[in-house]
C-alpha positions in Angstrom: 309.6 99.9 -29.2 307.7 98.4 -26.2 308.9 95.0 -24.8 306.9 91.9 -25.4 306.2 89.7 -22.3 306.0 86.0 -22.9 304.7 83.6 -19.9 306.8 80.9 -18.4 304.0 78.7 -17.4 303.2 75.9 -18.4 299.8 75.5 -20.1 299.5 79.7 -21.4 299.0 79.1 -25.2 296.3 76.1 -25.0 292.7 76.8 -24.7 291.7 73.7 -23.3 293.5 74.1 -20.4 292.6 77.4 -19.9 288.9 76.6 -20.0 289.5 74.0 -17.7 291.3 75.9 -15.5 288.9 78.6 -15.3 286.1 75.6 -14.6 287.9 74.6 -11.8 288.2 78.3 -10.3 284.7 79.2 -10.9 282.4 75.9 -11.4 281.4 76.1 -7.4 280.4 79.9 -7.8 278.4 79.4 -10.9 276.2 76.4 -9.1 275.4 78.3 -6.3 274.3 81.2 -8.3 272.5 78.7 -10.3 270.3 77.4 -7.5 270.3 80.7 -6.4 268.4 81.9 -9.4 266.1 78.7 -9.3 264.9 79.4 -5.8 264.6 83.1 -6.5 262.3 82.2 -9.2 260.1 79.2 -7.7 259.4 81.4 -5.1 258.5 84.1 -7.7 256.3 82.4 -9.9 254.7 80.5 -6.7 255.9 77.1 -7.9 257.5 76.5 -4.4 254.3 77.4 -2.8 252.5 74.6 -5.1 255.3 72.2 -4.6 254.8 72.3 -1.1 250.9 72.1 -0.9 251.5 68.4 -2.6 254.5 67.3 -0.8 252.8 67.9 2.4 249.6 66.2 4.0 246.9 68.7 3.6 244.7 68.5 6.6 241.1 67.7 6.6 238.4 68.7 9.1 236.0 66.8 9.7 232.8 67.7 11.6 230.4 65.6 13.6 226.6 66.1 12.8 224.6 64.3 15.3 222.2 62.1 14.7 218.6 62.9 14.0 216.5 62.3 16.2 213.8 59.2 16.6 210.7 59.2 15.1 208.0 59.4 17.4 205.6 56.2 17.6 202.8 56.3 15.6 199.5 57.3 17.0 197.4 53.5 17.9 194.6 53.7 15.2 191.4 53.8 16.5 189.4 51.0 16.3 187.1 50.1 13.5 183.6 50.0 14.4 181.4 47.1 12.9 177.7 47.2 12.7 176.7 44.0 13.7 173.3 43.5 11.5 169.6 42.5 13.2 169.1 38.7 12.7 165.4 38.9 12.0 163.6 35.4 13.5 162.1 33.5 10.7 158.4 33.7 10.0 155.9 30.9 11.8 154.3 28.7 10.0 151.2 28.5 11.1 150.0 24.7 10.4 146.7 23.9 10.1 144.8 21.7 12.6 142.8 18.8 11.0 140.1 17.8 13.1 139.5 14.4 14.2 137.1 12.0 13.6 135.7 9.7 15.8 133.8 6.5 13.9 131.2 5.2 15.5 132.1 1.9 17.5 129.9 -1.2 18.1 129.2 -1.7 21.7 131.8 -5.6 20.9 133.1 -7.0 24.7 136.5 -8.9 23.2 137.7 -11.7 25.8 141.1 -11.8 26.6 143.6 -14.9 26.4 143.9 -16.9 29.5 146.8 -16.3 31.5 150.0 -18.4 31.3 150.2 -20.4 34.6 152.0 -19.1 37.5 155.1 -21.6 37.4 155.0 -23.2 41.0 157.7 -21.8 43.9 160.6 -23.4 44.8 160.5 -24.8 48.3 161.9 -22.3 50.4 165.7 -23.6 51.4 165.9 -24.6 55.1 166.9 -21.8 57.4 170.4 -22.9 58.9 170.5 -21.6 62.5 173.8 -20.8 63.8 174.9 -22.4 67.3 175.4 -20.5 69.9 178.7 -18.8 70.7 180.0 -20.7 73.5 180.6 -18.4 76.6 184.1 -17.3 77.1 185.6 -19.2 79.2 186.6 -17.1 82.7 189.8 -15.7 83.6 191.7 -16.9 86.2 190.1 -16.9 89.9 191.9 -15.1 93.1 192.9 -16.9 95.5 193.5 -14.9 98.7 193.9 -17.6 101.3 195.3 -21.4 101.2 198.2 -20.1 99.2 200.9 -23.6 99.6 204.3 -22.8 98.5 207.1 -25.4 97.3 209.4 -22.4 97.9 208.2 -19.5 99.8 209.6 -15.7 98.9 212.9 -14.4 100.3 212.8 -10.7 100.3 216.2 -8.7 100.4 215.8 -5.6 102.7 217.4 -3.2 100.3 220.7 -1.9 101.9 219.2 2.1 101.3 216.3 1.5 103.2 217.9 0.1 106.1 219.6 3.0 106.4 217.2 5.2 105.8 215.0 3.1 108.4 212.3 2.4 105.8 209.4 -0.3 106.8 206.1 -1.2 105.8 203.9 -4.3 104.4 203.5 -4.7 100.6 200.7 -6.6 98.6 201.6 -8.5 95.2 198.8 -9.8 93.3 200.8 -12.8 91.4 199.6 -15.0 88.4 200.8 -18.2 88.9 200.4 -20.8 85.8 199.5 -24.3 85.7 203.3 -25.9 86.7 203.7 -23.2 90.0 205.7 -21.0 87.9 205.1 -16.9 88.7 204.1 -15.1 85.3 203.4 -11.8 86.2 203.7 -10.0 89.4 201.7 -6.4 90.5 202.0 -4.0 93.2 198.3 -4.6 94.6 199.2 -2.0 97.8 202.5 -0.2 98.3 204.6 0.1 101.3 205.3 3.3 101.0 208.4 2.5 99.6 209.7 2.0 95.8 212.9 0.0 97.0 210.8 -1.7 99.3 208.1 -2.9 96.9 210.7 -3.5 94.2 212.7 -6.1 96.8 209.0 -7.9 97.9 208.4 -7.9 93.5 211.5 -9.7 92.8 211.2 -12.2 95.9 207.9 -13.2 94.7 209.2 -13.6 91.2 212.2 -16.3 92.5 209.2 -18.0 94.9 207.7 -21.5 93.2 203.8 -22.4 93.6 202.1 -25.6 94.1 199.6 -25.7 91.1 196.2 -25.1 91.7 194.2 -28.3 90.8 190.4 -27.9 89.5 188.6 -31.0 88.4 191.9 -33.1 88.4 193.1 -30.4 85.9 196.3 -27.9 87.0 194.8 -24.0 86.2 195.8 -21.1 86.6 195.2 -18.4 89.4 195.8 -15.2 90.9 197.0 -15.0 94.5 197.5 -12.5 97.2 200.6 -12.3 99.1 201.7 -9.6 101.5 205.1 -9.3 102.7 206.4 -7.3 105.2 209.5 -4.7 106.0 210.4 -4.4 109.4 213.7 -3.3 111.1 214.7 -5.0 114.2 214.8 -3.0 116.9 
């Protein structure tokens, strides 16, 4: 008779736990086979191929057309020609002349209206005769002689032209008003000399007149004076 062997461990004689044990052993194997299998046949039936195509951007070309080109201006239209029609003048009318007429007239003299009397002219106005302008009354005489002072001129020599050595005579014409005063002084002949003709100027301007009397009235006059520059020697 053969021997029977019975196992120690726990577990043996139920089902559940063997089932669960062989889960355990060979759950991991049997997924990976699984997906395995799945792939194998995705990429067999080209369902992985598809899968892909959606899942990833497709790309998309686009192309550039360029533009058309303008349109080319349109011809200018030639322009329209008007016939411009003939005016025709309007017709003359020709009018008839109708002669004239004379009737015979009777030799009759007609005698006019007398005239209306000439009114009478005014008396001509008197003619106002204007005066005479009366003469301009003459400048003031010269008076080369008989010149009276109340004080005489006191030339400067000018300091420049003594040392320069400068000499010479100088005429002043002076205008001399009715109180003696000097109003205006000229250089009637030069000395030769600016300084000395300015010096004899201002000497005759500081110099006082006795008035000229005409017909108990004080006038005024031009007089002659000479000065002279000399250098003692």
């Amino acid at each position: 008779m053969s021997a029977m062997t019975f196992s120690t461990e726990p577990g043996m004689g139920d089902p559940t736990a063997v089932v669960a044990k062989l889960r355990a052993k060979f759950g991991p194997v049997a997924v990976v086979i699984a997906i395995h299998a799945a792939l194998f046949y995705l990429i067999s039936s080209g369902l992985l191929h598809r899968m892909a195509e959606v899942a990833l951007p497709q790309a998309v070309m686009v192309s550039f057309v360029a533009p058309p080109p303008p349109p080319k201006p349109a011809a200018p239209a030639a322009p329209k020609v008007v016939s411009v029609a003939t005016v025709r003048p309007p017709p003359r009318v020709v009018v008839p002349v109708t002669p004239i007429v004379q009737a015979p007239v009777d030799n009759t003299i007609t005698a006019s209206p007398p005239a209306a009397q000439v009114a009478s002219e005014a008396p001509p106005s008197p003619v106002v005769v204007a005066a005479p302008p009366a003469p301009p009354s003459p400048g003031p005489k010269t008076i080369s002689s008989g010149v009276e002072y109340i004080q005489a001129p006191q030339p400067v020599y000018p300091t420049m032209s003594k040392r320069m050595g400068e000499q010479g005579k100088v005429v002043l014409l002076i205008l001399v008003n009715e109180k003696g005063m000097p109003d205006q002084v000229k250089v009637q002949s030069s000395s030769g000399s600016s300084r000395l003709d300015e010096a004899g100027r201002q000497a005759a301007m500081r110099a006082v007149f006795k008035p000229h009397v005409e017909d108990g009235h004080a006038v005024s006059v031009y007089v002659i004076v000479p000065l002279t520059f000399q250098l003692a020697s």
